[in-house]
N, C-alpha and C positions, 0 to 999 in steps of 0.2 A: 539553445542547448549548446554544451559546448565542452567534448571531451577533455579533459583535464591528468588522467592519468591511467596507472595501471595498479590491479592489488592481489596477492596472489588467494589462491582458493582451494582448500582440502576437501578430500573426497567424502563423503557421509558413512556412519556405522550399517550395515545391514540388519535390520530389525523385521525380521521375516516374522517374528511371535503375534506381530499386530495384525495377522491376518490367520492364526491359525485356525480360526473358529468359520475365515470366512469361506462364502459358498461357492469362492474361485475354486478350492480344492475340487472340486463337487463337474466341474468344469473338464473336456478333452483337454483344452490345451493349458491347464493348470495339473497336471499330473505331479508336478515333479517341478519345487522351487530348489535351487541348487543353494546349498547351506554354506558355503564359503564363498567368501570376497575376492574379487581378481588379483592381480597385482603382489608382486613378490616384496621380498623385505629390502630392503637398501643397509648393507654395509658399507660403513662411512671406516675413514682410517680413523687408529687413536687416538691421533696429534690436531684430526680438525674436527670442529662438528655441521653439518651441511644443513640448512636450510629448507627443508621438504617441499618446495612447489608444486604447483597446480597451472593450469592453466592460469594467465593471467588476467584478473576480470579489468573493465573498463569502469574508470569514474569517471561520471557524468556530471556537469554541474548545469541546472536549472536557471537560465539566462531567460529573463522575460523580454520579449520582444519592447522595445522603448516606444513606437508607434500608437502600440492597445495600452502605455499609461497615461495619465495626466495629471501631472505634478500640481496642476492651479484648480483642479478639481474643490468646488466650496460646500462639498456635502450634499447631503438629500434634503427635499424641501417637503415638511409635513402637507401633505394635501387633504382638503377636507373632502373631496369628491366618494361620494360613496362607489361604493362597488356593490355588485348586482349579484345577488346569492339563490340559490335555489338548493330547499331540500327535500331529498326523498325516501323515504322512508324504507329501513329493508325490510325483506318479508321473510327473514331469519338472520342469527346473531351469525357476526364472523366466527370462524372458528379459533379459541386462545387457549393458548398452554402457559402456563407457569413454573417457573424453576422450582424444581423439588429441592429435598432438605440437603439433600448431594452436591445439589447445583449452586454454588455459593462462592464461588471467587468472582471475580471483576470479569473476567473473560466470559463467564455466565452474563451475569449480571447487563453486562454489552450487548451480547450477542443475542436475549432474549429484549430487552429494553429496548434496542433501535432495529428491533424487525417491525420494516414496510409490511404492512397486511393488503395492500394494495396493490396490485400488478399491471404493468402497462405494457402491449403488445408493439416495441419498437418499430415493427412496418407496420402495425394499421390504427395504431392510439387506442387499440381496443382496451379498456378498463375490466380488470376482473379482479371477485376476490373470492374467498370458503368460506363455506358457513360451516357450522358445529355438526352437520350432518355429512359433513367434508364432501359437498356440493360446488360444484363452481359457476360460479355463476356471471354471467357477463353486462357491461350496464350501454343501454343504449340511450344514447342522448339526445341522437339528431332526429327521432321522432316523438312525436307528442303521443303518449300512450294513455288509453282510459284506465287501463287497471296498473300493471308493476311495469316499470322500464327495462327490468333482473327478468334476463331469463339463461336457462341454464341450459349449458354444454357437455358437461360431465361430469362422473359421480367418482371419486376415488373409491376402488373396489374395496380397497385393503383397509378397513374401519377398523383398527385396532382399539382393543380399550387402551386408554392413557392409563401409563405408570411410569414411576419416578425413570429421569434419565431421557424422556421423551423430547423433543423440538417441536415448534408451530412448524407447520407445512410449508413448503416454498416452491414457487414458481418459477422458470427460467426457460426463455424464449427459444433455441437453439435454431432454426430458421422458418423460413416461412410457411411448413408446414411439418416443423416438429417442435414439441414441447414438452417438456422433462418437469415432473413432479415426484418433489420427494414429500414422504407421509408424515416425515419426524420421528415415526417406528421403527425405521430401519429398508423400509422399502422405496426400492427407485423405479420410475414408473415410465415408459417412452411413448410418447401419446398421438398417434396420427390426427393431424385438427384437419386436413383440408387448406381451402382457401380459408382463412380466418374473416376476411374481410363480410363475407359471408357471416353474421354475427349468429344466426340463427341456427349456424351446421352444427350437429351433432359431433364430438370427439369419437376416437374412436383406439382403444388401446393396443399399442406393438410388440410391448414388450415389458416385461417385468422382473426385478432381482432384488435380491439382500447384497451388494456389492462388499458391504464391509463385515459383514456378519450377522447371523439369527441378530433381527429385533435390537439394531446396535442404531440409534437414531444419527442423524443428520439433517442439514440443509444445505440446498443447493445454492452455489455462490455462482457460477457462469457454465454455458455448456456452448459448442459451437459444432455444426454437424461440415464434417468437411472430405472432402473426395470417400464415400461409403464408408466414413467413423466416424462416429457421435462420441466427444470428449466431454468429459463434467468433472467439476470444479465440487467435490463435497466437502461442508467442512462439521465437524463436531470436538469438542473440548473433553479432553484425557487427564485424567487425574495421571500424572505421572511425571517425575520432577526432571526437571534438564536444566540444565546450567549455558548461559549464552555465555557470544564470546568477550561479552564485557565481568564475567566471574559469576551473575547475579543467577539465583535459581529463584526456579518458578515450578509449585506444586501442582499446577497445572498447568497444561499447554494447550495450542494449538495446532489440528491437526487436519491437513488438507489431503485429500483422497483424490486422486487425477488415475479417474475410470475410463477407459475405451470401451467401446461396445460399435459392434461391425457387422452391419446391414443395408436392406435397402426396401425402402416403405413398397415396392412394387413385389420384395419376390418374398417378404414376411419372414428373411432367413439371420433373426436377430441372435447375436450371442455376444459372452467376454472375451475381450482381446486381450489388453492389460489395463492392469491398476501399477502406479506409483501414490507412494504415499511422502511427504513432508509434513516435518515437524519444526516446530519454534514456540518460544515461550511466551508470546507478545500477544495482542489481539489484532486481530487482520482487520483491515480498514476499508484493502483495496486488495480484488484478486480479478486475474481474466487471462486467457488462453490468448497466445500469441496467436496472427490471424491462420497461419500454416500450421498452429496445433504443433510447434517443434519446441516449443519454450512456455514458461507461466510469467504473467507480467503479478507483482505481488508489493503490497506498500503493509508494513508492519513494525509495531515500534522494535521489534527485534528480528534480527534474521532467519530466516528459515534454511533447512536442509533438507536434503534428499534422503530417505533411511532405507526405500521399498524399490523394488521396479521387478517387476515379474517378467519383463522382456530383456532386462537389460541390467545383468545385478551392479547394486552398487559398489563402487570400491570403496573399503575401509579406510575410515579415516585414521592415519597414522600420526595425524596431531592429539589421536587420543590414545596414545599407545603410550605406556610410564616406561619410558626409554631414560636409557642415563642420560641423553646428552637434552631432554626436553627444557629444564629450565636453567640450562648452561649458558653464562653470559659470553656472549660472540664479541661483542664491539660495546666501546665505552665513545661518547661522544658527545661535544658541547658547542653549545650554538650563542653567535654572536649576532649584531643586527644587521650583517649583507656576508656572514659565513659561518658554515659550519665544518671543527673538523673531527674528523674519524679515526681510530684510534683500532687497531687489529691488534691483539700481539699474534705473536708465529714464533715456532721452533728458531734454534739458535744458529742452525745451520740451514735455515733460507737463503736463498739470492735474490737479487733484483731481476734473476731472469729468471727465477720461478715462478713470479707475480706478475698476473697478468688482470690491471684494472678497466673495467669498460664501464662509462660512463654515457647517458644520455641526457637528455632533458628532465626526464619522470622517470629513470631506471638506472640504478645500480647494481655489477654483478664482479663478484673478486672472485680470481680462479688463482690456485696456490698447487703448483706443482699438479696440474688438471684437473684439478679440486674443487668444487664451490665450494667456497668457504659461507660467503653470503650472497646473496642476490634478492630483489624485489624493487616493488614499485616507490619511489620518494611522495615523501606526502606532499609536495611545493617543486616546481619547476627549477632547475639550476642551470646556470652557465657554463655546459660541460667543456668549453674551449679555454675557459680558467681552470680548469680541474686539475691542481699538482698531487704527487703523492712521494713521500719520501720512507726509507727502512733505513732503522739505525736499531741497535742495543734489541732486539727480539721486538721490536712495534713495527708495524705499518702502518704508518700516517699520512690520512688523505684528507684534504682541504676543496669543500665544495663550496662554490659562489652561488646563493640564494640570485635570482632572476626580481624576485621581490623581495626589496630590502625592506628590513623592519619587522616582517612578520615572524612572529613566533611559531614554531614548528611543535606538534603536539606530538610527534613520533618523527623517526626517521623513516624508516623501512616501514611502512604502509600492512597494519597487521602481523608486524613482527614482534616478539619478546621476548629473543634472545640479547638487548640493549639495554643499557643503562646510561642516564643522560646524566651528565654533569653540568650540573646547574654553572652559569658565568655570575661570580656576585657580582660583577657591575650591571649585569641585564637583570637580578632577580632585585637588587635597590632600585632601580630605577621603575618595574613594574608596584614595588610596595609603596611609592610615591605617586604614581599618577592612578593608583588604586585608592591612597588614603579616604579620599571623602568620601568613597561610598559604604565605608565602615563606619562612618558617624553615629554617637550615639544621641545626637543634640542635633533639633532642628537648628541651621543656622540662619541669619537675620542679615537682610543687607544695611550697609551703611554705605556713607558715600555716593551714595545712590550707583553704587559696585550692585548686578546682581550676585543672589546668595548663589552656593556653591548648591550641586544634584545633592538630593536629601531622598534615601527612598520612602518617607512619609507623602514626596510626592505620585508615587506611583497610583492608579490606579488597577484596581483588581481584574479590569478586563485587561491590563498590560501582561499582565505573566503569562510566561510562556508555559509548554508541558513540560515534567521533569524528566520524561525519556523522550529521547530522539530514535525517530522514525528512520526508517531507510525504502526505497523503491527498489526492489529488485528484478531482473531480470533473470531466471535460472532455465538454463538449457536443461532440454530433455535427453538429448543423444549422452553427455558426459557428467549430467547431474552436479555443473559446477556453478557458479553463480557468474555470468558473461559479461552484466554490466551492474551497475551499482549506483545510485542519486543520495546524498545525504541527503536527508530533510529536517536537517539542523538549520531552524531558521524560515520553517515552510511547512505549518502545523496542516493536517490534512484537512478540510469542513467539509465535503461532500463529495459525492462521486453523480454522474451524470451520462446517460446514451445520447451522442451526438446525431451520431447513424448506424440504422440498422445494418446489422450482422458486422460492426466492427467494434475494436474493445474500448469499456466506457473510457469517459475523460476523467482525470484526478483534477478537479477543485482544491486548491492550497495556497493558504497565504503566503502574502509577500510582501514584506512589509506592512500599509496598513490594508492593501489591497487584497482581493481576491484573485488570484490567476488559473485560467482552466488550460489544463496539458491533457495533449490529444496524443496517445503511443499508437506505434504502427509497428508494422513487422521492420525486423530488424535486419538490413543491407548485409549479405553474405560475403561479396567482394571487397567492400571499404568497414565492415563492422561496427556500424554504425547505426546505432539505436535511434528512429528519429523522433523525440519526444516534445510536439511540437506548442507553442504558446499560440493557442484560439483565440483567447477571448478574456474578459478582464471585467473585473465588480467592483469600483471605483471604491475605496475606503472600506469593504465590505468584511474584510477581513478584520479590524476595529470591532466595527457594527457588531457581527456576530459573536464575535468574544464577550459583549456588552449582554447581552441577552442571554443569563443566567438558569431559563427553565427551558429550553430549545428543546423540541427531540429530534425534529426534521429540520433540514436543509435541500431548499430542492432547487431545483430552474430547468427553463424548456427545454427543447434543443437549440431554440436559437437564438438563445440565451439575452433575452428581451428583457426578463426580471429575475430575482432572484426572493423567494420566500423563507423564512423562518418559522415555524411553527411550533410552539409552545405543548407543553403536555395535553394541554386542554385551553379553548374558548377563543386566545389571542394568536390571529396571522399576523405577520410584517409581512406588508411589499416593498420590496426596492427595485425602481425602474431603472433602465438606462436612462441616461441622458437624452430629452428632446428638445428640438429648437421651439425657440419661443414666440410666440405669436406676433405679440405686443413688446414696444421695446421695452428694457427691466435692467437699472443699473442697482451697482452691489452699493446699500447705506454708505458704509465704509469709506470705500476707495474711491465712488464714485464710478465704477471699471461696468461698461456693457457687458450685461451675462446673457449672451449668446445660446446656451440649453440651464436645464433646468432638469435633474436629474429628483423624480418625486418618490417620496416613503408615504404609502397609506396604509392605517391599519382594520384590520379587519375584526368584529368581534361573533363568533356564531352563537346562535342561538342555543347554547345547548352546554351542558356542563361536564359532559362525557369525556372521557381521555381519547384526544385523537389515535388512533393503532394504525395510518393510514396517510400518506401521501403523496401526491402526483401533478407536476406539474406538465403543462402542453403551452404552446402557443399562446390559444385564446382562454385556455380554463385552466383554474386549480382546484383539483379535486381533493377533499379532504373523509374520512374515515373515523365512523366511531360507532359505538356497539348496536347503534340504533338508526344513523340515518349515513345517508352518504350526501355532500355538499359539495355544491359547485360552484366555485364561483369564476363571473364573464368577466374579464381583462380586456375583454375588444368589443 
């Protein structure tokens, strides 16, 4: 990991409407949401136009550790060694919902398609799932039972009839002896389990609410109970259109509800604290509660914002305010291959000592007679001890030296849009020349025994990448601003994974053709410093899995020994690590001692049913389908 820069970050519109219905009102300390935004207006003079900052968020760039890769890695080796399966039969169907005629965008479609129906208890491996009588039911494995190995914990009270708008029910762990279930009705449920380990104990319910509204569904993405407040993580998909900040709108969105609720399982004195709400127009991949409950860690191909906070209102976003000077061009600027320079104009009666330029490595900021004129984060590092700047005829002309020569800068100012770049025709010929062959419309042929030039006939279909780019975000709760930032340009998500209980999951994302698992932690107060660290690594895996066309799951243990693929239905992939090899074994080829021997086996189950269900552990992989649950022994 390895902080990179800075980008500045506007405040959120308040959208108090999304909760009018709900049963916060209904609540003592929901009496009274206060209808205006903090925060006064900013009069700019006439002659400039300022810049509107935020906090400054932090870009992160995803650095994999070199140790956890291996470049001479020669693939996975088909093994015919069977694997050891056992199925057992349920003694009722899981319980499944289907998108109604309403539910019909992509973010549906996601969001009901790769629901886990299978639940695994991070401290005790315990496996649980619902059946259609919304029973839960727990499966035990480590004894040999004459009649069912299911036996049941608890009965969700709140049996609603399903109708259109509804969600499959979801589980989610919050510690070791609380568990939060939502119904997909609308109802959030806080569940005293006990010692879980105790597979046999009885649930027993704490607490119950409509958090977002009468009969308004949802599921539950992460909850974490921390010094007497139980936080959760809800999410449900809003027909309602929003526009990101790349221009594109989206007729639906998504929308994450972050509820408190404050008690204490000993004195039963459960109630709401607050709700925040975000919204974004992307599908959420990856969501979880920083470990101190002060921030959301959140991975989605578009960014989300803050719109709600019932503790804490939000401040209006004044990048959305139709102001005159919004789409006013500030600076003209053109870039060469080791500089760029910058171009201001200014009234005609400026001095050189009215201007005052500061420069850093990743920040620039122009103050004009006390004035921001501009300021923000640079998208690329500069050489600020080169940095000149001269005024002549109403311009102010400043010349920055790129740190990395050659790169091409996509922006200057990091989220800025008050610029316009001026293209250099000798950098824009020279990229339409070393661009040419990949617009070919003719495969080309070698002669000379010259290889041919890249043709994209050579590509194959598991190469492409997605057409939106993802971002990791970090977004604080105290100022609702976005603190740190990961592109994932270049770092498609494939799965999310619990390392260790009661800390937030690991982001699985390619790298190259690899797999890399990123472990987040809470984030250093004193140095600000998100540490987003590289665990563990799936040799080519990232390839692989792009190759496997009907995938619905993607899973692996915690100690990340293999990594499975599972298909809608019938076909598993295993892919092991790497193990040394018995007997010696040199590669055909080269001739080269191969030392481990990293094995792919596949698996076929007996049964033709659509898996709805995955879970990997150590020694088993546990699979789900309408009729049996299957296990299979890896050790």
């Amino acid at each position: 990991m390895q902080l990179i820069g800075h980008q500045a970050a506007g405040g959120c519109r308040r959208l108090l409407a999304c909760f009018k219905n709900s049963t916060l009102k209904n609540t003592a300390k929901f009496t009274h949401l206060h209808e205006q935004a903090g925060g006064d207006e900013i009069e700019l003079p006439q002659k400039y136009s300022r810049e509107i900052m935020a906090k400054p968020r932090i870009l992160v760039d995803l650095r994999p550790d070199g140790k956890l890769l291996d470049s001479s890695f020669d693939g996975y080796k088909l093994s015919l060694e069977p694997v050891p399966t056992k199925s057992y039969a349920l003694p009722s169907k899981p319980d499944n919902v289907t998108p109604s005629a309403d539910q019909y965008s992509f973010l549906h479609t996601k969001l009901f398609g790769l629901h886990n129906k299978l639940y695994c208890d991070p401290w005790t491996d315990n496996i649980y799932f619902i059946d259609d009588k919304w029973k839960i039911l727990c499966f035990n494995s480590d004894i040999d039972f004459v009649d069912s190995p299911f036996s049941e914990v608890w009965e969700v009270p709140s049996h609603h009839e399903r109708r259109p708008g509804h969600y499959n029910l979801s589980i989610s762990f919050a510690s070791t002896d609380l568990v939060i279930i939502a119904d997909g009705a609308g109802t959030l449920h806080v569940v005293d389990t006990g010692d879980r380990s105790f597979k046999n104990r009885n649930w027993e319910i704490a607490f119950s609410c409509e958090p977002i509204g009468e009969q308004r569904g949802f599921v539950v993405l992460n909850s974490r109970y921390y010094c007497g407040e139980l936080h959760c993580l809800l999410l449900h998909i809003a027909e309602q259109e929003i526009e990101g900040s790349d221009g594109k709108k989206s007729k639906f969105s998504s929308v994450i509800d972050w509820v408190t609720i404050e008690g204490e399982l000993s004195q039963q004195n459960w109630g709401m604290k607050t709700a925040r709400q975000l919204v974004g127009g992307g599908s959420i991949d990856f969501a979880s509660l920083e470990p101190s409950c002060t921030a959301l860690f959140v991975a989605s191909d578009r960014p989300l914002k803050f719109t709600v906070d019932s503790e804490n209102p939000v401040a209006e976003d004044k990048q959305d305010k139709k102001v005159e000077y919004k789409h006013q061009i500030v600076f003209s600027w053109l870039q060469k291959g080791d500089d760029i320079t910058l171009n201001v104009p200014v009234a005609a009666d400026v001095a050189k000592s009215d201007i005052k330029v500061t420069v850093s490595p990743l920040s620039l900021q122009i103050n004009i007679r006390d004035n921001v004129v501009l300021e923000g984060a640079l998208h690329q590092r500069v050489d600020s001890d080169l940095t000149c700047w001269t005024l002549s005829s109403g311009k102010l002309e400043i010349i920055l030296t790129k740190v990395e020569n050659g790169v091409v800068w996509p922006e200057l100012i990091v989220g800025c849009q008050k610029g316009e770049e001026i293209m250099d025709p000798a950098l824009v010929e020279e990229v339409h020349q070393r661009l040419a062959h990949l617009c070919s419309e003719t495969v080309e042929t070698a002669t000379n025994d010259v290889a041919p030039a890249y043709n994209s006939q050579e590509l194959e279909d598991c190469d492409a990448f997605p057409r939106d780019t993802s971002v990791l975000l970090r977004l604080d709760s105290k100022d609702h601003t976005i603190s740190h930032q990961v592109s994932m340009g270049g770092h498609q998500w494939l799965f999310n994974v619990s390392l260790t209980a009661g800390a937030p999951p690991a982001l699985c994302v390619r790298h190259d053709v690899d797999a890399c698992v990123w472990q987040m932690d809470e984030m250093n107060r004193d140095s600000n410093i998100w540490p987003i660290t590289h665990v563990g690594t799936f040799l080519a895996f990232g390839y692989v899995q792009a190759s496997k066309q009907h995938r619905k799951f993607t899973v692996c243990p915690s100690d990340m020994s293999y990594a499975a693929i599972c298909d809608t239905s019938r076909h598993i992939y295993l892919y092991r690590q790497p193990s040394a090899v018995g007997s010696e074994l040199r590669n055909r080829s080269t001739g080269r001692r191969v030392a481990q021997v990293a094995k792919q086996q596949l698996v076929q189950l007996e049964s033709d049913c659509h898996v709805i269900g995955c879970h990997a552990t150590s020694n088993h992989l546990y699979l789900l389908t309408d009729e049996s649950l299957f296990k299979l022994i890896l050790k």
